[in-house]
Legacy VTK file of the C-alpha trace (Angstrom):
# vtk DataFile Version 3.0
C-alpha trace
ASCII
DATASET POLYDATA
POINTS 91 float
3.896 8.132 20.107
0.294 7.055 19.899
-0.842 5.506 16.420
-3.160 7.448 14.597
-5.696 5.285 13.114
-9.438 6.037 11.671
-12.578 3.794 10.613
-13.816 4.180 6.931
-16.495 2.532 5.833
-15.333 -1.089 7.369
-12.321 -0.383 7.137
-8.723 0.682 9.650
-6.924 3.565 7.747
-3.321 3.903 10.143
-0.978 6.044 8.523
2.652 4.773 9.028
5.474 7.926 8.670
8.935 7.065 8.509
12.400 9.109 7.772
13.866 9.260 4.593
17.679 8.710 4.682
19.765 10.616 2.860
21.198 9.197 -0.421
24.830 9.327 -1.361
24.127 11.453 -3.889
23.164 14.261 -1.838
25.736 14.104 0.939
24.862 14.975 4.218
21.438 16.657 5.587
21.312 19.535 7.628
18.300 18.659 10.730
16.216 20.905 8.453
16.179 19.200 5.212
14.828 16.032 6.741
12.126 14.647 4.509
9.464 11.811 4.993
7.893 8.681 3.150
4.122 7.613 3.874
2.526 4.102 3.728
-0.755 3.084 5.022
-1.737 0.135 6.695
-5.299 -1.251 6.132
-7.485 -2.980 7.874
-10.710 -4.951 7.038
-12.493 -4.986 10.492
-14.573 -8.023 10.257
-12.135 -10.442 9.070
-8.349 -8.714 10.403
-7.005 -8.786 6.763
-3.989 -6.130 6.869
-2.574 -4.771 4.037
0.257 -2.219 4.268
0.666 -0.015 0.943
3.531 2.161 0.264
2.230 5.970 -1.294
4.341 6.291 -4.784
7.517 7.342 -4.756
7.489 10.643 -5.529
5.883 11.389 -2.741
8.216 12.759 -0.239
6.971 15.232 2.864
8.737 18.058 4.618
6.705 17.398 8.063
4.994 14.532 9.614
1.763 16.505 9.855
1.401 16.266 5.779
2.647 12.542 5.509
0.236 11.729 7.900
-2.697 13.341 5.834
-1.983 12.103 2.436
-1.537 8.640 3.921
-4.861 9.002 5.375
-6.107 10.462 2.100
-4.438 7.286 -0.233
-5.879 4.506 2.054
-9.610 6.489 1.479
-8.943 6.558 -2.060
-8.058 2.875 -2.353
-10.980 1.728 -0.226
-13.080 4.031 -1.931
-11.470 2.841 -6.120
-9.842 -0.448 -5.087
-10.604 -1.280 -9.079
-8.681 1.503 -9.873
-5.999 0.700 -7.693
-6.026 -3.139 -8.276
-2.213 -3.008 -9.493
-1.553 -1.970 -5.562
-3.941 -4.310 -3.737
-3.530 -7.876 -2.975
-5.904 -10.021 -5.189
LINES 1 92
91 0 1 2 3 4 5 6 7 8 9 10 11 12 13 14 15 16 17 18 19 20 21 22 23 24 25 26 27 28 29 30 31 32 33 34 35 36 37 38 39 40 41 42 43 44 45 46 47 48 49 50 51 52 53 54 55 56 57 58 59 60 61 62 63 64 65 66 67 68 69 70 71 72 73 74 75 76 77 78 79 80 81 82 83 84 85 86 87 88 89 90
């Protein structure tokens, strides 16, 4: 599958999808219960610095679609705030 990836303001915003497995606690998954975690990787362009962030979490998605849109939306928001987000970002 091709990575999805977009530049904002300086910066790569690649949202990163992955299955959640099912917990112990709530036995075993029919195919249509499947849910998903996002992170986001980003990307300073001039100097390569990657960071990859995990979204909180609480944040669990029924399709890949919406994962891959509210890890778009985070990495925004922490370019946009990284103050308020400083607890996230690598100093």
């Amino acid at each position: 599958m091709q990575s999805v990836s977009s530049n904002y303001k300086g910066f790569l915003i690649e949202p990163l999808v992955y299955l959640l497995a099912p917990t112990a606690a709530s036995g075993r998954q029919r195919p249509l219960d499947k849910r998903y975690q996002a992170s986001v990787q980003i990307t300073n362009v001039d100097t390569q610095d990657k960071q990859v962030i995990k979204l909180p979490l609480s944040s669990q998605f029924e399709c890949v679609g919406d994962a891959r849109r509210a890890a778009e939306l985070y990495g925004r928001a922490l370019v946009d705030n990284p103050k308020d987000h400083a607890e996230t970002l690598a100093v």
